[in-house]
C-alpha positions as CSV (number, residue, x, y, z in Angstrom):
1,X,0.0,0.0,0.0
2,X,1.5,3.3,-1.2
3,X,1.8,6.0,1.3
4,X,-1.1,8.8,0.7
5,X,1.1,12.1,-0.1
6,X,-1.7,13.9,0.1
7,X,-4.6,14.5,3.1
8,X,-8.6,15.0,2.2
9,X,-11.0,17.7,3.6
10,X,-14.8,17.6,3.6
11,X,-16.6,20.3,4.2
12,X,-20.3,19.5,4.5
13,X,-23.2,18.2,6.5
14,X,-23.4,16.5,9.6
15,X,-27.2,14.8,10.4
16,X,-28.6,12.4,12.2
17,X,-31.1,10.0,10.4
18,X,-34.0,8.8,11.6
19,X,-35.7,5.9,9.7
20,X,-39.6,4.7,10.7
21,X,-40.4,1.8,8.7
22,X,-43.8,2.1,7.9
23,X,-46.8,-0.1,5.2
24,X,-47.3,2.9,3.4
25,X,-46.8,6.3,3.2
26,X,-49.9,8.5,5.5
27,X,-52.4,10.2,3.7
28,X,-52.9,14.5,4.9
29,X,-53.4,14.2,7.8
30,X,-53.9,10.6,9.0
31,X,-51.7,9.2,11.8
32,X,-50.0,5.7,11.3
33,X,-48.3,3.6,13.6
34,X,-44.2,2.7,12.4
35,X,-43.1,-1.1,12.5
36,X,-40.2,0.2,13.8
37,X,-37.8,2.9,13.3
38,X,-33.3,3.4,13.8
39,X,-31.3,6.0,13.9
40,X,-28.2,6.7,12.1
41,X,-25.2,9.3,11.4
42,X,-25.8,10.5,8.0
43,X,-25.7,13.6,5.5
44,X,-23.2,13.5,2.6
45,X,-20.6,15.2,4.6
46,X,-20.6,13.2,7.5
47,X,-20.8,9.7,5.1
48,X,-18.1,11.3,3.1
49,X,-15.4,11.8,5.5
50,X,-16.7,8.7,7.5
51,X,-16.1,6.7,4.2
52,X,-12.5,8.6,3.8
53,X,-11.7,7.6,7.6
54,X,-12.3,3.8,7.0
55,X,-10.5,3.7,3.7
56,X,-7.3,5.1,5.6
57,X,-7.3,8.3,4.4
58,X,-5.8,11.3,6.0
59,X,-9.1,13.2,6.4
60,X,-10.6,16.0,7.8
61,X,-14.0,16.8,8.6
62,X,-15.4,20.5,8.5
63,X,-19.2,21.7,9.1
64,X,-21.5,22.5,12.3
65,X,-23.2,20.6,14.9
66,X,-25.6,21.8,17.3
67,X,-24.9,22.0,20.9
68,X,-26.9,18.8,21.6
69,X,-26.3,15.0,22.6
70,X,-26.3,14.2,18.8
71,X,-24.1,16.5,18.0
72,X,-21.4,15.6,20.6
73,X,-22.0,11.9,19.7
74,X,-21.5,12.7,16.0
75,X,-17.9,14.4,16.7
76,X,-16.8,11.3,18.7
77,X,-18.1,9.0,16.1
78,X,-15.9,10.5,13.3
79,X,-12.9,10.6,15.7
80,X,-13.5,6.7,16.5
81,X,-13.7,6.4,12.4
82,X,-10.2,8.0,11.9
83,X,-11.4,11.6,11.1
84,X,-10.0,14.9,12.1
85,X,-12.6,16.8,13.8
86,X,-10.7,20.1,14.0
87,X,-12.9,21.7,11.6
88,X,-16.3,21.0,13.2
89,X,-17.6,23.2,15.2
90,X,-20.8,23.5,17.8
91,X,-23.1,26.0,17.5
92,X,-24.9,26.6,20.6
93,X,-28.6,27.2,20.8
94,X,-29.3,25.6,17.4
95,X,-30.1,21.4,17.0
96,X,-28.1,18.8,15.2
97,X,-29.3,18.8,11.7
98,X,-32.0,15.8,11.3
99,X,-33.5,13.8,8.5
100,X,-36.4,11.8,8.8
101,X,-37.0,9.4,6.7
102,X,-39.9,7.2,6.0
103,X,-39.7,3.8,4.6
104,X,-42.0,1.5,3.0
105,X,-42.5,-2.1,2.1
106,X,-41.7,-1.8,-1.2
107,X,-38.1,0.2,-0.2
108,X,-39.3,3.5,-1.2
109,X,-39.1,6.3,0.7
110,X,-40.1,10.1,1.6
111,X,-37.7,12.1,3.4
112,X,-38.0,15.6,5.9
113,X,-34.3,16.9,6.4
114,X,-34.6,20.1,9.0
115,X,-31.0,21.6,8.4
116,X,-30.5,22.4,11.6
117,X,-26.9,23.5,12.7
118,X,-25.5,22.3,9.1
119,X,-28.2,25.9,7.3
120,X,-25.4,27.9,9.7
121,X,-22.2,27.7,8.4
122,X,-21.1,30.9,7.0
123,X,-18.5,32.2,4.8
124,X,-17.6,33.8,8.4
125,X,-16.9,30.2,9.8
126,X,-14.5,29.0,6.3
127,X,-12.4,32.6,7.1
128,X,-12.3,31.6,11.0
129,X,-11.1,27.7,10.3
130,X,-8.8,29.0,7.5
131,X,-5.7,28.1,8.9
132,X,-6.8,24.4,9.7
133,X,-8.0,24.2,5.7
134,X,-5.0,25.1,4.0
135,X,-3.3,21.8,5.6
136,X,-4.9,20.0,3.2
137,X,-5.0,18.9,-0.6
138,X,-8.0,18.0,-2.2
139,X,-11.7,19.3,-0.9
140,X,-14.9,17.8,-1.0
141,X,-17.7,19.4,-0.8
142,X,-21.6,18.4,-1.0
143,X,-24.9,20.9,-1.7
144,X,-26.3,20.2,2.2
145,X,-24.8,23.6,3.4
146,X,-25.8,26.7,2.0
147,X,-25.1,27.7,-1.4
148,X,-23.5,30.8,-0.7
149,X,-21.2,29.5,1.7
150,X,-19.6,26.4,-0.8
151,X,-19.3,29.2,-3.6
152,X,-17.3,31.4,-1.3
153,X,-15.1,28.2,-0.2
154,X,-14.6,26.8,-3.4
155,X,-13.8,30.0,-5.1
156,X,-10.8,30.8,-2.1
157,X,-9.5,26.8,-2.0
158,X,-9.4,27.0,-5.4
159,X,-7.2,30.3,-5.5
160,X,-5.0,28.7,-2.6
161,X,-4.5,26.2,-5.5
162,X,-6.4,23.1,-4.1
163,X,-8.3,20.2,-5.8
164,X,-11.8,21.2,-5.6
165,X,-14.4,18.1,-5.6
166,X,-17.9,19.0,-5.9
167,X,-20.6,16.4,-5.7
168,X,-23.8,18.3,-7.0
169,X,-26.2,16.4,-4.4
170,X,-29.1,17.8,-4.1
171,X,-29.5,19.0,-7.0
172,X,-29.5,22.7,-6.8
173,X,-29.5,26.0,-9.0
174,X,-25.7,27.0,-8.5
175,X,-24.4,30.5,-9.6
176,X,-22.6,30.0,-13.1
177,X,-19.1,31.8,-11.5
178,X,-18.4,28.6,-9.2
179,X,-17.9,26.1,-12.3
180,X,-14.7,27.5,-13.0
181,X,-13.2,26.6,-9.7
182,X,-14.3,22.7,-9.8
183,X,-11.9,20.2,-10.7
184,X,-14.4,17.5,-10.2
185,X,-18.2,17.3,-10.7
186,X,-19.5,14.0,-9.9
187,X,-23.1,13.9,-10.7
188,X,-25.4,10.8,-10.9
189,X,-28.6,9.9,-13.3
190,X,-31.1,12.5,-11.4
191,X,-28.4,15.4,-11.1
192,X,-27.4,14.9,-14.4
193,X,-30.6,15.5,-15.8
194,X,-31.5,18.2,-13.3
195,X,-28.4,20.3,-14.8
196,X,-29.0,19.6,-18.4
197,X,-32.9,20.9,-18.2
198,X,-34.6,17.2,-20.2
199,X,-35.4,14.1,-19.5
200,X,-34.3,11.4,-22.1
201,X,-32.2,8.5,-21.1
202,X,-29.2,9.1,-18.9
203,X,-26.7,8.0,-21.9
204,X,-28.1,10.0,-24.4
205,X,-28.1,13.4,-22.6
206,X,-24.8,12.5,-20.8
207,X,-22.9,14.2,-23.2
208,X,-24.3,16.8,-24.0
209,X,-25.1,17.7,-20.2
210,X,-21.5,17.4,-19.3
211,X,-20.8,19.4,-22.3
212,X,-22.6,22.4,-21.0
213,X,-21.0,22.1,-17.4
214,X,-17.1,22.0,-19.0
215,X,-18.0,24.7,-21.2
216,X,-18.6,27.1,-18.0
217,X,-15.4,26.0,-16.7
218,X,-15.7,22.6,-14.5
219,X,-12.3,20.4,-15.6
220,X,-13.5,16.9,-15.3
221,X,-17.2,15.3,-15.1
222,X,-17.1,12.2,-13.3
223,X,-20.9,10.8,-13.5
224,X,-22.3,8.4,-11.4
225,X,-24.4,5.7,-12.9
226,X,-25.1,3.3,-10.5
227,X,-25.0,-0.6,-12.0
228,X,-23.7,0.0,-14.9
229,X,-20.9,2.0,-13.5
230,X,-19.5,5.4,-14.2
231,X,-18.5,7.8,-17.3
232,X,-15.9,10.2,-17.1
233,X,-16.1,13.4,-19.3
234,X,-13.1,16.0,-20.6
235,X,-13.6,17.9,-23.1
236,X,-14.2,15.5,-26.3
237,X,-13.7,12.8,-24.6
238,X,-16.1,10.2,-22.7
239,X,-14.8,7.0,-21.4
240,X,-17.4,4.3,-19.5
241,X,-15.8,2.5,-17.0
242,X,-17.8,-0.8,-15.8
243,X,-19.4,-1.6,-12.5
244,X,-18.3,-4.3,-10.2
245,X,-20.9,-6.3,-10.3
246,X,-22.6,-7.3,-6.8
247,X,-25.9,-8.4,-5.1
248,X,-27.3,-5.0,-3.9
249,X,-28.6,-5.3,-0.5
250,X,-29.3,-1.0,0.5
251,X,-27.9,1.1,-2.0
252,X,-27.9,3.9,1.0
253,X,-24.8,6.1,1.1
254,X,-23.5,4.5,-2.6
255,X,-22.8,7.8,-4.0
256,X,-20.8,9.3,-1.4
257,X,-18.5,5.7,-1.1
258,X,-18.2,6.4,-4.6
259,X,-16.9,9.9,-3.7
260,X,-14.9,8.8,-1.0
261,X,-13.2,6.1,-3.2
262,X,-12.3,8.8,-6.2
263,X,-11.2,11.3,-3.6
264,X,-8.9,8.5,-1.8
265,X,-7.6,7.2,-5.3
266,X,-6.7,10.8,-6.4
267,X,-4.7,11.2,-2.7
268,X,-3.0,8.1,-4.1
269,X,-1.6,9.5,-7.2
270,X,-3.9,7.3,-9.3
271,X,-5.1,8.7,-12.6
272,X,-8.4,9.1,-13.4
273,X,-9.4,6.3,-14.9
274,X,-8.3,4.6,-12.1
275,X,-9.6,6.6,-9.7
276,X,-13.2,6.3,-11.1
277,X,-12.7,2.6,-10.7
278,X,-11.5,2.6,-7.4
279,X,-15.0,5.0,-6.6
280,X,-16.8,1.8,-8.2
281,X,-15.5,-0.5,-6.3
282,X,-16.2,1.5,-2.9
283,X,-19.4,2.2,-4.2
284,X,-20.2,-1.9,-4.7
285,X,-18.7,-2.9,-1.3
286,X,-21.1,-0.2,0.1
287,X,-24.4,-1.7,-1.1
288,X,-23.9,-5.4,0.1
289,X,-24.9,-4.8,3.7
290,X,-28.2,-3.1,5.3
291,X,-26.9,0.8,5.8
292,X,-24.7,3.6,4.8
293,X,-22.2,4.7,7.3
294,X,-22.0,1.0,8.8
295,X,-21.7,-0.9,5.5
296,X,-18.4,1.1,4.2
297,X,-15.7,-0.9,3.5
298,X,-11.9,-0.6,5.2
299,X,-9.2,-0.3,3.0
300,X,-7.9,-4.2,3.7
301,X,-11.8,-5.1,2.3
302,X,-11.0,-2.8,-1.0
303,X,-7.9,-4.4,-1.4
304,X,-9.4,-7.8,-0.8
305,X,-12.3,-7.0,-3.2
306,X,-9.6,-5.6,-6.2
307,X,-7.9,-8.6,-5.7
308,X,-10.5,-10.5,-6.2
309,X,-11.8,-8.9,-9.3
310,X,-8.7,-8.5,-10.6
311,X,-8.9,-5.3,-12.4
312,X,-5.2,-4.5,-12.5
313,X,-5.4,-1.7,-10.0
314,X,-2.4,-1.3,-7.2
315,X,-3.4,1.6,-4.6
């Protein structure tokens, strides 16, 4: 295993989820009674970084929690997970961001996300942790904290001259200045055809949608198309690289292993290509057990897993 020469910052959200399993989804206003419910560490952040810590990585975590139990809880949960947690902070008075989610029988769901502590971190709060940032190489950053505040970041890491990862998730209207500071966009099916404005078949508007992003300045499209794998975009060029192929158990958290896999590849010194596979295989391991945070693999299971498949890659 090849020394990482470079370390990994995410700066996003931190919730907790809680998940009701329920027969169906409630009609206005009719009361139903859950079969059960858990609760989880989640946002794309916090199962970014959490994903980065199991892999090996050297990683840093930056966002808000509130001043409550979850929020403490959350911080020591990353620390036990090998994360820096230098860059969090606590804001008092405010709650732990939360997402309820409801699931039924047939796995699909409806989700409430109050943002809590994660809707107040300011361009104020990337200035005060500035000194702890510029420690580190490549950035991820997610659309669960305000706009305004990952435009402002993005746009200074990227001055500093850092390696700017932006997973568009959710899918949000983003001012047209911030493309030129993303190395990375890694969008999947639903993003994709939230940024290209249609609705035709993923493959076919691929393309064409990633056209439009590189033309207003993003370097690299990395797309995220769940079984059959992922496409990576620059300039002319778009190159499909194959899932590994797996029995899906929860698909829960896929999309940021797949992050966390491309971000720790790229810390590696791998190339693109490789790195995009490396996301895919993170991303497979991910989905073969019940849960996000819980089901990530550690870097001996990736290594296991490549061997296995043997798909020529050497981290």
């Amino acid at each position: 295993m090849t020394v990482l020469m470079k370390s990994i910052c995410v700066i996003g959200s931190l919730n907790l989820d809680i998940v009701a399993a329920v027969e169906r989804f409630p009609q206005p206003g009719e009361t139903l009674t859950a079969d059960g419910y858990s609760v989880f560490f989640g946002g794309k952040g916090g199962n970014q970084a959490i994903a980065l810590g199991r892999l090996g990585a050297r990683v840093k975590m930056a966002g808000k929690v509130g001043d409550d139990i979850h929020g403490h809880d959350y911080i020591r949960h990353l620390r036990m997970n090998g994360v820096d947690v230098s860059g969090i902070s606590v804001e008092k008075g405010a709650a732990t961001g939360t997402a309820m989610i409801w699931v039924d029988r047939q796995g699909e769901n409806q989700i409430v996300v109050s943002a809590g502590a994660n809707g107040l971190l300011q361009p104020s709060d990337i200035d005060a942790m500035w000194e702890e940032l510029v420690h580190s190489d490549i950035f991820l950053f997610q659309l669960e904290i305000p706009i305004g505040t990952v435009a402002y970041a993005v746009k200074r890491l990227k001055q500093a001259g850092k390696t700017i990862v932006l997973d568009p998730a959710p899918a949000s209207l983003l001012p047209d200045a911030i493309f030129r500071y993303i190395d990375y966009m890694t969008p999947n099916e639903t993003e994709i055809r939230y940024y290209a404005g249609r609705q035709e078949r993923y493959v076919y508007q691929l393309k064409e949608a990633a056209g439009s992003l590189l033309r207003k300045g993003v370097g690299t499209i990395v797309a995220k198309a769940g079984e059959e794998g992922a496409y990576w975009i620059r300039e002319a060029e778009m190159t499909h690289i194959e899932a590994f192929p797996v029995q899906a158990v929860d698909t829960t958290g896929a999309g940021d292993s797949f992050n966390a896999g491309f971000a720790y590849a790229l810390a590696s010194g791998l190339d693109v290509e490789d790195a995009v596979r490396i996301g895919n295989a993170v991303g497979a391991l991910s989905v073969r057990q019940v849960g996000a945070q819980s089901a990530m693999p550690t870097r001996e299971e990736l290594e296991r897993f490549l061997e296995t498949h043997q798909r020529g890659i050497t981290l």
